[in-house]
C-alpha positions in Angstrom: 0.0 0.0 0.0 1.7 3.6 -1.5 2.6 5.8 2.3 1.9 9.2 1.8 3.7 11.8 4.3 1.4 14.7 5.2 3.4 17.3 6.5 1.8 20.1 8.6 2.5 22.0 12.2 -0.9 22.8 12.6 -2.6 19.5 14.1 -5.8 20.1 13.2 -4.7 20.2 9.4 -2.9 17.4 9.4 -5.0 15.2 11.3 -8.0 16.6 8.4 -5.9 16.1 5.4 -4.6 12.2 6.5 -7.6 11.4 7.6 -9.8 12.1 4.3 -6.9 10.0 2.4 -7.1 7.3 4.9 -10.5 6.7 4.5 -11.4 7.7 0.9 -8.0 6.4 -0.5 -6.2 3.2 -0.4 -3.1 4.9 1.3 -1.3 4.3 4.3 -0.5 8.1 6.6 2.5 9.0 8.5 2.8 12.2 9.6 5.2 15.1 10.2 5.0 18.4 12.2 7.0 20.6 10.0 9.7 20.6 7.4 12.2 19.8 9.7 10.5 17.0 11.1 9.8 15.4 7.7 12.8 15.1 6.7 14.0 12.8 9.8 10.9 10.7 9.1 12.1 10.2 5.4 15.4 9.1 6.7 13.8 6.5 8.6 11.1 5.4 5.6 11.0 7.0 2.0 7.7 7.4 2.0 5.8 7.5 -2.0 4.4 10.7 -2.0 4.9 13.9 0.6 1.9 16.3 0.9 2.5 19.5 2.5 1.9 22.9 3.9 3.6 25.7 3.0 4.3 27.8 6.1 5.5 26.2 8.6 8.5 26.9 11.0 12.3 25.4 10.5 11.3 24.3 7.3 8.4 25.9 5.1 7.1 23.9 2.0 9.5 26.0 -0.2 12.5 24.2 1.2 11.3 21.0 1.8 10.7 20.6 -1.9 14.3 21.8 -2.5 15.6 19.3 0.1 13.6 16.3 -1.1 14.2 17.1 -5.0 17.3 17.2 -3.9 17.6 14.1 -2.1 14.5 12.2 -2.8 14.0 12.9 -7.2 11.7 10.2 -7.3 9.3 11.2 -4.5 6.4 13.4 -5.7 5.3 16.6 -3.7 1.8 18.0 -3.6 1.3 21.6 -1.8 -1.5 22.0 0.5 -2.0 26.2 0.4 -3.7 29.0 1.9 -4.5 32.0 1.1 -1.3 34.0 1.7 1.3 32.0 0.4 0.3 32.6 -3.3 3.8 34.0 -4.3 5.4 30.7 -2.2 3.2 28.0 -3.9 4.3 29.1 -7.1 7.9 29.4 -6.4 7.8 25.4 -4.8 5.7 24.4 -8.1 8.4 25.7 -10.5 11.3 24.3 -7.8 10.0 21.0 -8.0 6.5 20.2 -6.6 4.2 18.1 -8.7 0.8 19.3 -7.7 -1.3 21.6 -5.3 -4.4 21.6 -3.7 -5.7 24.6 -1.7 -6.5 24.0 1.6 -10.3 25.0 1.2 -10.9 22.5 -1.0 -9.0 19.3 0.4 -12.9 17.9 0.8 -13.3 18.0 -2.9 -10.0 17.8 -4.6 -7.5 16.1 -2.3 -8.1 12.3 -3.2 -8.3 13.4 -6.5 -5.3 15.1 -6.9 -3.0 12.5 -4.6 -4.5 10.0 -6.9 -3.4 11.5 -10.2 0.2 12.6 -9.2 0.5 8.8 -7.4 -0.1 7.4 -11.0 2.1 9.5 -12.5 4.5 8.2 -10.4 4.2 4.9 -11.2 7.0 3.2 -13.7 7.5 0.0 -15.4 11.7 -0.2 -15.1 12.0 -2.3 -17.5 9.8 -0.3 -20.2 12.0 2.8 -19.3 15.3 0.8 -19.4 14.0 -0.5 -23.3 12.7 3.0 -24.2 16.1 4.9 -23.4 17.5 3.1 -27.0 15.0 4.7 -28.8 16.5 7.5 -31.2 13.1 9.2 -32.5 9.6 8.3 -32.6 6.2 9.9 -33.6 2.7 8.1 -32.6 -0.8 9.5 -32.9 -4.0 8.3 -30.8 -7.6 9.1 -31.2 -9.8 8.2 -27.6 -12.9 8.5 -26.9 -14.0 10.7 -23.6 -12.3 7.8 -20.8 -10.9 8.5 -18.0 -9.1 4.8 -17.5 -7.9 5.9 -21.4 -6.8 9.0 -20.6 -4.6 7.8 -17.8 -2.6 5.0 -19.7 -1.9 7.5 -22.6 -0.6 9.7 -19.8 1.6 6.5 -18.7 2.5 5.9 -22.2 3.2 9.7 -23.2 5.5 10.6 -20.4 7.3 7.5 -20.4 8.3 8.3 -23.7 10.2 11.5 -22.7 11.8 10.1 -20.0 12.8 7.0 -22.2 14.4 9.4 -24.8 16.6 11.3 -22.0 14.4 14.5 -22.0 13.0 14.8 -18.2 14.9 12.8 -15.2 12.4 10.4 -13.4 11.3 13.6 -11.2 10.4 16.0 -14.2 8.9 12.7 -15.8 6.1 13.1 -12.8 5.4 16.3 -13.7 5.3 16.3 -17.3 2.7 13.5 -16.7 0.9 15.9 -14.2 0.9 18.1 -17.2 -0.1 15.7 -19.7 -3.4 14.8 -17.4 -4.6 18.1 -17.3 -4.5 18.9 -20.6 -6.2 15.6 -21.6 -9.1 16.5 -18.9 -9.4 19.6 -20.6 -9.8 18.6 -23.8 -12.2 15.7 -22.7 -14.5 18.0 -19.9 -14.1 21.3 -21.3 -13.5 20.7 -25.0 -15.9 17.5 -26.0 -18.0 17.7 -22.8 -18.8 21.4 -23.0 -18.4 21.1 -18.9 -17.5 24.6 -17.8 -15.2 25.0 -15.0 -16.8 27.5 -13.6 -19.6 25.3 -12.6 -16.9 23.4 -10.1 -16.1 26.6 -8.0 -20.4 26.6 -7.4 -21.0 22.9 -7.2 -18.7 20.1 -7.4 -20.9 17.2 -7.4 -22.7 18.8 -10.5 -19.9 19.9 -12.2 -19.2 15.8 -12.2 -22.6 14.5 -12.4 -23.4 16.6 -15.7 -19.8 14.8 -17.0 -20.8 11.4 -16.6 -24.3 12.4 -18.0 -22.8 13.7 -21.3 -20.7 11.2 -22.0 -23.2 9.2 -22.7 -25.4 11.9 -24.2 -25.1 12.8 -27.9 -23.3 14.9 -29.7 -20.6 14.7 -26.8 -20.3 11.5 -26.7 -19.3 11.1 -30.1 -16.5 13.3 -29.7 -13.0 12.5 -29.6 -9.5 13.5 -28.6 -6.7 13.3 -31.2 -3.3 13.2 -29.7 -0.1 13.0 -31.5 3.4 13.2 -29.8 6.9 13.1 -31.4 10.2 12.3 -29.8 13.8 13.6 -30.6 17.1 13.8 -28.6 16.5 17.6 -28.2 12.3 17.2 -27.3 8.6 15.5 -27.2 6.2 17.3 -28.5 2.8 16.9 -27.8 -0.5 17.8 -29.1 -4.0 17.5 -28.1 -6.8 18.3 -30.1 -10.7 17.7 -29.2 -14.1 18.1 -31.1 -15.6 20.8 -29.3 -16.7 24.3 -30.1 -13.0 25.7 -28.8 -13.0 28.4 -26.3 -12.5 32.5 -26.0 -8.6 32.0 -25.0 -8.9 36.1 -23.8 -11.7 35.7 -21.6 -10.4 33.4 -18.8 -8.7 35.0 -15.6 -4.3 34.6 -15.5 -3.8 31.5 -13.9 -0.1 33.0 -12.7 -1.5 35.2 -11.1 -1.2 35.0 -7.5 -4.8 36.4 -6.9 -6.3 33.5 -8.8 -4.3 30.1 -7.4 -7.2 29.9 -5.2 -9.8 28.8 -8.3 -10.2 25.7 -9.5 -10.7 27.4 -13.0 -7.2 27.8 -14.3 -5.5 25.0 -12.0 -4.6 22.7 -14.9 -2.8 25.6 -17.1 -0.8 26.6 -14.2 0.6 23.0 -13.6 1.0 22.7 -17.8 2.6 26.2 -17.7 4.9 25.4 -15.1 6.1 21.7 -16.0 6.4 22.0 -19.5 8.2 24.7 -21.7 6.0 26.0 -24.0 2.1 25.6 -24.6 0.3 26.9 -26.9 -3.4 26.7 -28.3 -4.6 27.0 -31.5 -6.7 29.9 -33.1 -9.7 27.9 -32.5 -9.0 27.0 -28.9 -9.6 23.5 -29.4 -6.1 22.3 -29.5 -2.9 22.6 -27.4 0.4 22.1 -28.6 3.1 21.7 -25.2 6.9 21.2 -26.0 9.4 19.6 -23.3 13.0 20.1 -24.4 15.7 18.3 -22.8 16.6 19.1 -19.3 19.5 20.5 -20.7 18.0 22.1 -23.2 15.2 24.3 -21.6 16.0 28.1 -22.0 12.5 29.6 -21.4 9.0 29.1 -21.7 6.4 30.7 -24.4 3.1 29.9 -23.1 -0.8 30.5 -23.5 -3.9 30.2 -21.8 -6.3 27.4 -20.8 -9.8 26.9 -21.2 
């Protein structure tokens, strides 16, 4: 069973945040009183995936990420945040964290969001070990609107730019992260017609009316197109769905400290952040996101989400 280490001086927190993976999840808790604290526990047991706060004393959420990138590559960290610590979450996400969830929502989106970095974590060795003689490669894939789908294309997208040398095994997590939200947008937002802002009023709706439409005609008939192409220097990778596209001008800066709090502009933050360029098209029904080679990376070029 994967351990997760919560990591949190405030008691109350902690005990909330373990206890609604403990019993929605199949995970196993240990827990840590600050930054400090969790790094003596992950001396003693490595632990699969470390979820944290960001303030805290000795060690705030910042530099535990640094430590355990550091030390720990292969461990993913997910930030839990407040309001306040804006500037620092974004800071930890491009140091090295894999995910966030605010702390207002860890009801609604903490499972969720443990669950999707955890599989992105996952690796067949022995895929990776075959992959890394690859020289170049180009695939496409067209899916319909599943979620079990979307997750092994994830497994099978990002393990092709770690294969090829272009992200170490802990950008490989995040490009995956990436990878996941762009495919949920394209299958909620983009063939679903789901808005997002329907999620900040009512999460079980925002859901319910998903499962409804994909069953529902014309959105169930839609389907995402994804092509990715491998090279020494990058992967690129492109996502296209058959919805109406989207007003790219009209939706609020996800890098903007002021919005990290909304649900609505989570999933280009994390793209914007992991990858090095993304890009939609003049439609706004397809994203183009380029990861160079670690040693490669100079910058990033990037657009808005849905």
């Amino acid at each position: 069973m994967p351990t997760v280490l919560v990591v949190d001086d405030s008691a109350t927190d902690r005990i909330l945040a373990g206890g609604l993976l403990a019993d929605r999840g199949d995970f196993d808790i240990e827990y840590a009183v600050d930054g400090s604290d969790a790094i003596v526990k992950m001396e003693l047991h490595v632990p699969d995936i470390v979820l944290t706060d960001m303030d805290m004393p000795e060690l705030n959420g910042l530099e535990l990420v640094a430590v355990i990138r550091k030390a720990y590559p292969l461990v993913p960290v997910v930030l839990m945040t407040a309001r306040g610590s804006e500037e620092l979450t974004l800071k930890a996400l491009r140091a090295g964290a894999s995910s966030y969830v605010p702390k207002r929502q860890l009801n609604t989106e903490l499972l969720d969001t443990v669950n999707q970095v955890y599989s992105a974590a996952r690796e067949d060795r022995g895929r990776i070990r075959l992959m890394r003689r690859m020289t170049e490669q180009q695939v496409q894939f067209t899916i319909e609107n599943d979620h079990e789908l979307i997750s092994s294309l994830v497994q099978y997208l990002k393990d092709g730019a770690a294969g090829m040398g272009i992200c170490d095994e802990g950008e490989r997590v995040r490009t995956g992260v990436a990878l996941q939200e762009a495919l949920t947008n394209a299958c909620l937002h983009g063939n679903l017609e789901v808005d997002s802002a329907l999620r900040e009023v009512d999460h079980r709706q925002y859901y319910e009316l998903a499962r409804t439409r994909m069953t529902q005609p014309p959105y169930s008939l839609r389907r995402i197109h994804v092509s990715a192409r491998y090279s020494p220097e990058a992967a690129v990778f492109c996502i296209r769905d058959e919805g109406p596209g989207f007003n790219r001008e009209s939706l609020p800066d996800p890098t903007d400290p002021t919005n990290i709090e909304r649900p609505c502009g989570r999933g280009l933050l994390l793209m914007q952040t992991f990858m090095d360029e993304v890009k939609y098209n003049e439609a706004g029904n397809e994203v183009t996101m380029i990861k160079r080679h670690r040693g490669l990376s100079t910058g990033r070029n990037q657009g808005p989400e849905r």
